[in-house]
ZADORO-298041 format. One record per atom (N, C-alpha, C): atom name; x, z negated, y negated; residue in one letter; residue number from 1. Coordinates in steps of 0.1 Angstrom, whole numbers. Layout:
BEGIN
 at  east    up north aa   i
 CA     X     Z     Y  A NUM
...
# end
This chain:
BEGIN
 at  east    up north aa   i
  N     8     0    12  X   1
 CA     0     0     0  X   1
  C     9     0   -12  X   1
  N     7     6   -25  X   2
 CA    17    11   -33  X   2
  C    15    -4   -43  X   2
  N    21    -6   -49  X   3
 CA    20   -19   -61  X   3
  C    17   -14   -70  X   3
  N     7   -24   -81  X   4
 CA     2   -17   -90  X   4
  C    16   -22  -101  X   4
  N    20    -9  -112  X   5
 CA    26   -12  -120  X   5
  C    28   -23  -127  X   5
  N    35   -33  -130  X   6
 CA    34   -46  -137  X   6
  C    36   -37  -158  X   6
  N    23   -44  -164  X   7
 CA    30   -38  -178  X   7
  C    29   -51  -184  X   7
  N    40   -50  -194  X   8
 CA    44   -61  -199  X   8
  C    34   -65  -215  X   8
  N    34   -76  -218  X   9
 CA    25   -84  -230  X   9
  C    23   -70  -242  X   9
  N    37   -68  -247  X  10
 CA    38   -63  -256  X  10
  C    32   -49  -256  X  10
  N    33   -40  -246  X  11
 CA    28   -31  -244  X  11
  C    14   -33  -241  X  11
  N     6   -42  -237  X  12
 CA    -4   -40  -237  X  12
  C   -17   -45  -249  X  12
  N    -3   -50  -258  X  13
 CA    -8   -54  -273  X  13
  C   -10   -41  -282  X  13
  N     1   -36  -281  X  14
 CA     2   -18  -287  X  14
  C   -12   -13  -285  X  14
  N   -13   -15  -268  X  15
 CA   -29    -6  -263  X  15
  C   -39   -13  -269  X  15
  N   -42   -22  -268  X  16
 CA   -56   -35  -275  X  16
  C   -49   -24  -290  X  16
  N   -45   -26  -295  X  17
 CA   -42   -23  -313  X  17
  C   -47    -7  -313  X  17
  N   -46     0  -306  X  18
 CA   -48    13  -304  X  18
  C   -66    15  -304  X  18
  N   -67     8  -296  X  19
 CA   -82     8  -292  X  19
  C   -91    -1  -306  X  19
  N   -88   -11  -312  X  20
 CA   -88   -18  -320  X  20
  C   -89    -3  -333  X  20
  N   -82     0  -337  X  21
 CA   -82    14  -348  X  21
  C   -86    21  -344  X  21
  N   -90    26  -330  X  22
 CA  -102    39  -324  X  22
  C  -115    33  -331  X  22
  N  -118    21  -326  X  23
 CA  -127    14  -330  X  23
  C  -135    12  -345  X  23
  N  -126    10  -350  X  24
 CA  -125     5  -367  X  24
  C  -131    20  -378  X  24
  N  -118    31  -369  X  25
 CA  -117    45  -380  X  25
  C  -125    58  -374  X  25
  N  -126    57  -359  X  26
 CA  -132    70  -358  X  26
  C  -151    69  -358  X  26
  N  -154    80  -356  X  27
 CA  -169    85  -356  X  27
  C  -170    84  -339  X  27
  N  -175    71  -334  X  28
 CA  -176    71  -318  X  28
  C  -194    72  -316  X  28
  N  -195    82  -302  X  29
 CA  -208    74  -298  X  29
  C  -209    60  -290  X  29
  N  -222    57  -290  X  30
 CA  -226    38  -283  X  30
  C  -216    39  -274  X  30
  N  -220    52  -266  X  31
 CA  -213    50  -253  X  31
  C  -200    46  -250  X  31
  N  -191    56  -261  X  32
 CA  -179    58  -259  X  32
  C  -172    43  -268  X  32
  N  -179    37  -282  X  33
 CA  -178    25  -281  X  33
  C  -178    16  -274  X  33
  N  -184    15  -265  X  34
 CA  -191     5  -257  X  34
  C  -177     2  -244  X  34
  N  -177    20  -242  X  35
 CA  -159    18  -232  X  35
  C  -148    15  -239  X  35
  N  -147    18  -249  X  36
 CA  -136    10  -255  X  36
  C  -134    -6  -255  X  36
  N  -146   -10  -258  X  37
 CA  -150   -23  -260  X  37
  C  -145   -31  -247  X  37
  N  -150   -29  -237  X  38
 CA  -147   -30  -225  X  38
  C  -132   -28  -218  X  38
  N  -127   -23  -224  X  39
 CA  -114   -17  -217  X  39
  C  -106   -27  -229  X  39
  N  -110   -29  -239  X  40
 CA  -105   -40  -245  X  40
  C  -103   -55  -243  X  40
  N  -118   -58  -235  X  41
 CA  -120   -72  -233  X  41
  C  -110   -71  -220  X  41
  N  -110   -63  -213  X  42
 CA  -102   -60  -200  X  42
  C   -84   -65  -204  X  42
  N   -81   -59  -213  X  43
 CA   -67   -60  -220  X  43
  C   -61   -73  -224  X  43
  N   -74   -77  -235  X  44
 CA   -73   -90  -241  X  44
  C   -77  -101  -229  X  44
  N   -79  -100  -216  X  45
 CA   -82  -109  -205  X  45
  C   -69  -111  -197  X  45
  N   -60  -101  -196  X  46
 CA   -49  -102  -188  X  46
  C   -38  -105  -199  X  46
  N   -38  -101  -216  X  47
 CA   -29  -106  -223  X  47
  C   -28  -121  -223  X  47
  N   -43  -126  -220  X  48
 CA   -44  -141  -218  X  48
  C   -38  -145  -209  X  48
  N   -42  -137  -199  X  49
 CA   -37  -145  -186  X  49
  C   -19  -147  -184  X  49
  N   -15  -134  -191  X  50
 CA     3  -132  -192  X  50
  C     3  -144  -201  X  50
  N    -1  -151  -211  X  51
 CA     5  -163  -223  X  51
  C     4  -174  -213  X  51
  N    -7  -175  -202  X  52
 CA    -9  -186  -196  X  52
  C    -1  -189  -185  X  52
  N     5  -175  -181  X  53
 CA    15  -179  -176  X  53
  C    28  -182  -176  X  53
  N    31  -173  -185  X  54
 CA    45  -180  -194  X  54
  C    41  -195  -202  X  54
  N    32  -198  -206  X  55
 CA    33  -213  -207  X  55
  C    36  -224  -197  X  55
  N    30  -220  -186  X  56
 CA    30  -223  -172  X  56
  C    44  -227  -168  X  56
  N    53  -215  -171  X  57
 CA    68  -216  -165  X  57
  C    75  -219  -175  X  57
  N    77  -225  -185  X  58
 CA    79  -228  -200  X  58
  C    73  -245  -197  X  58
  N    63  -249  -191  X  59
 CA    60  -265  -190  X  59
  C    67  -267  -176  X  59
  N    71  -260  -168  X  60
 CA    81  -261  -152  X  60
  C    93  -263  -158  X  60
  N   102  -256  -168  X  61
 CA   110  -255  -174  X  61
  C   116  -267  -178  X  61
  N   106  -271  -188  X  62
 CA   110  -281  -196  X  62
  C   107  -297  -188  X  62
  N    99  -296  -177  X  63
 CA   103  -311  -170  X  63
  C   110  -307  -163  X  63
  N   111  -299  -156  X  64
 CA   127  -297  -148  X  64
  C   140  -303  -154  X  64
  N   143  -299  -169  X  65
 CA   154  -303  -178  X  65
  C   154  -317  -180  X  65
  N   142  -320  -180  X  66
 CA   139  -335  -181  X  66
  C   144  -348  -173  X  66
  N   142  -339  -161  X  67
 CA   142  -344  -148  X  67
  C   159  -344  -146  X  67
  N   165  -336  -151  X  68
 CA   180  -334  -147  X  68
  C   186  -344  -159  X  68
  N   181  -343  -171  X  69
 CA   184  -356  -180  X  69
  C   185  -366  -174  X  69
  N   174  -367  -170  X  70
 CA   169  -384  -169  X  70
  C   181  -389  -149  X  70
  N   179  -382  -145  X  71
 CA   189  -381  -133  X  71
  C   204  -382  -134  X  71
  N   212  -376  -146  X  72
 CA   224  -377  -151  X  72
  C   224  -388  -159  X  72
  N   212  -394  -166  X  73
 CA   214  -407  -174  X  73
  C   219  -420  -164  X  73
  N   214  -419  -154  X  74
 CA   213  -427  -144  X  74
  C   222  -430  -139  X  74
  N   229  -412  -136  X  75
 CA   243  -416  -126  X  75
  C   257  -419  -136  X  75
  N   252  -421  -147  X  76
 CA   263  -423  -162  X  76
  C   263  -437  -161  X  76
  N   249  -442  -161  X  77
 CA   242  -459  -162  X  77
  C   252  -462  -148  X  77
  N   252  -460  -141  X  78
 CA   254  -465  -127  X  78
  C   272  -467  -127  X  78
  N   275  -454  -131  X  79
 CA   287  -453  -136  X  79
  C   294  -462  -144  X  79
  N   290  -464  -157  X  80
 CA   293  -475  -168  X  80
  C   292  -488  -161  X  80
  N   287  -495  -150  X  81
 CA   279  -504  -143  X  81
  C   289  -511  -129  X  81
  N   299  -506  -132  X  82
 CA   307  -502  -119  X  82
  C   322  -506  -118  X  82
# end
């Protein structure tokens, strides 16, 4: 089964912006508004989902760091102790 291409935030910010000034400037029918509209919410659903997951590994990140702090503070304490 082939993988679907991975596209990255930025590029699919370009597209949402695209669609966004189709929207705004041209003479559309309901219809063809209506797909845009859609193919927008579509866009702006997975640009969410990409921030939530870089948040995600961005809060893994930072207690990880934490955790290696707080673990080196210890074997310093232990050290000094000795």
């Amino acid at each position: 089964m082939a993988k679907k291409e991975e596209v990255n935030f930025e590029e699919l910010m370009v597209k949402l912006e695209e669609i966004t000034n189709k929207l705004e400037k041209e003479q559309l029918s309901l219809d063809e508004s209506v797909k845009l509209f859609e193919e927008g919410m579509k866009i702006s659903k997975e640009c969410n989902s990409k921030l939530e997951d870089a948040e995600k590994r961005i809060t893994i990140f930072y207690l990880l760091v934490h955790l290696i702090i707080i673990y080196y503070l210890k074997v310093v304490v232990k050290y000094l102790h000795t």
